[in-house]
C-alpha positions as CSV (number, residue, x, y, z in Angstrom):
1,X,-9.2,-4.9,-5.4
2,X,-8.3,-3.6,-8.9
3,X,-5.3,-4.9,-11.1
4,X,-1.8,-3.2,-9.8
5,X,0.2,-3.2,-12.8
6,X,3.8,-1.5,-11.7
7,X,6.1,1.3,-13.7
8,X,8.8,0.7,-11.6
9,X,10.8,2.1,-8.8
10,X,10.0,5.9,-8.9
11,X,13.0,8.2,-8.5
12,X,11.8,10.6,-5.6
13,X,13.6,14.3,-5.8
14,X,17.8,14.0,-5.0
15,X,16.7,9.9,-4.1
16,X,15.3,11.0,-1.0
17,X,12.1,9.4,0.4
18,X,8.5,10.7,0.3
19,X,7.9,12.8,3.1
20,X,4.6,14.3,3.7
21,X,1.4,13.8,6.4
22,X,-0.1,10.4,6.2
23,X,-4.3,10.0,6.5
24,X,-6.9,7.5,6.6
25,X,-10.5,8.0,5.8
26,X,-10.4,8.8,2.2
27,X,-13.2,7.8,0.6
28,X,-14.6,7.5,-3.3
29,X,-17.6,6.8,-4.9
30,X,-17.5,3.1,-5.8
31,X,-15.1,2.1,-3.3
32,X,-12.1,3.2,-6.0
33,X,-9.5,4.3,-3.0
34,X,-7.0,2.6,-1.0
35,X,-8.4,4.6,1.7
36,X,-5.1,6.4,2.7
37,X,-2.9,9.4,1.2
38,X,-0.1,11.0,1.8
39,X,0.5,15.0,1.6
40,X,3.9,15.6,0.6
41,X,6.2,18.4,1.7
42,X,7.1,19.1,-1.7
43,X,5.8,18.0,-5.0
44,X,7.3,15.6,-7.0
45,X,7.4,14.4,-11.1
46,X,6.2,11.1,-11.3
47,X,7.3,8.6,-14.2
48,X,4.5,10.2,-16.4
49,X,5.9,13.3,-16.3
50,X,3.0,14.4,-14.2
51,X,3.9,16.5,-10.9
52,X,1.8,15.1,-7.9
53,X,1.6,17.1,-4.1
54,X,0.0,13.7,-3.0
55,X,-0.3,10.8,-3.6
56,X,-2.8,7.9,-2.5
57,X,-0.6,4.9,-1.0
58,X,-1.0,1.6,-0.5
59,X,-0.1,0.7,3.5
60,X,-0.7,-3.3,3.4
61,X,2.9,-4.2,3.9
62,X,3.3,-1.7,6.7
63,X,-0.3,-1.5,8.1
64,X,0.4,-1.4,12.1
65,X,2.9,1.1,11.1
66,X,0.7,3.2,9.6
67,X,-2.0,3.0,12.1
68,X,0.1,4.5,14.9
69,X,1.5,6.9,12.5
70,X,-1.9,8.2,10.9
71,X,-1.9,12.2,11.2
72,X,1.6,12.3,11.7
73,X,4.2,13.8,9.3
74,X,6.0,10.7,8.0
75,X,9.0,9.1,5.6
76,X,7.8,6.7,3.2
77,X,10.0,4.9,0.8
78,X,8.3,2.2,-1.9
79,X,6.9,1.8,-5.6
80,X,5.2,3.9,-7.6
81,X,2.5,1.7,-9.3
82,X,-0.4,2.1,-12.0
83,X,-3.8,0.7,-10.3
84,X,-7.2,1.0,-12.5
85,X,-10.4,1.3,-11.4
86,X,-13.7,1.6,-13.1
87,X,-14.5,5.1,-13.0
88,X,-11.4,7.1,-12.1
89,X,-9.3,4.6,-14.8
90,X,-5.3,4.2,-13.6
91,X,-4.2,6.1,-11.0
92,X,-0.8,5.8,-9.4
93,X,-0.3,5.1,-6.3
94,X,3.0,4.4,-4.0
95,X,3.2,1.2,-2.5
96,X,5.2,1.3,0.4
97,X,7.5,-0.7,1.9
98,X,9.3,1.2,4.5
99,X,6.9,4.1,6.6
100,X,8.8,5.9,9.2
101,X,7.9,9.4,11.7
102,X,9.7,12.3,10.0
103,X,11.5,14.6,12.5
């Protein structure tokens, strides 16, 4: 797995939680993917000033959670960390700690 190396709790838009559809499946040459995204509603400005309308997440402290949630349009809440890979160098992804189905 490649070296996490955090930038700290990530603000979402008016401190409301990531909400977006959650997939499996995604794939990268390499291997350089946590495997999982999430499609969010509305974009949001990350740390780096760059805007993102997804996001690749890591699911490993939720991971039965977001099995029976895959597909579905969900509320994520976590951290917003830096992980570098070989190829694609670092590319931030949100950590979660709290997945949950969106109404």
């Amino acid at each position: 797995m490649a070296p996490i190396k955090p930038i700290g709790q990530t603000p979402p838009i008016r401190g409301e939680p990531y909400i977006g559809l959650l997939k499996s499946g995604l794939v990268a040459i390499g291997g350089e993917t946590t495997g999982w995204s999430l499609t969010l509603d509305e974009p949001v400005k990350l740390p780096t000033g760059v805007s993102a309308a997804a996001l690749e997440v890591d699911v490993s402290r939720v991971i039965e959670s977001a099995r029976a949630l895959d597909g579905r349009r969900v509320r994520a809440q976590g951290t917003v960390v830096n992980r570098r890979f070989v190829e694609r160098g670092e590319v931030p992804v949100l950590s979660i700690s709290d997945l949950r189905l969106s109404e």
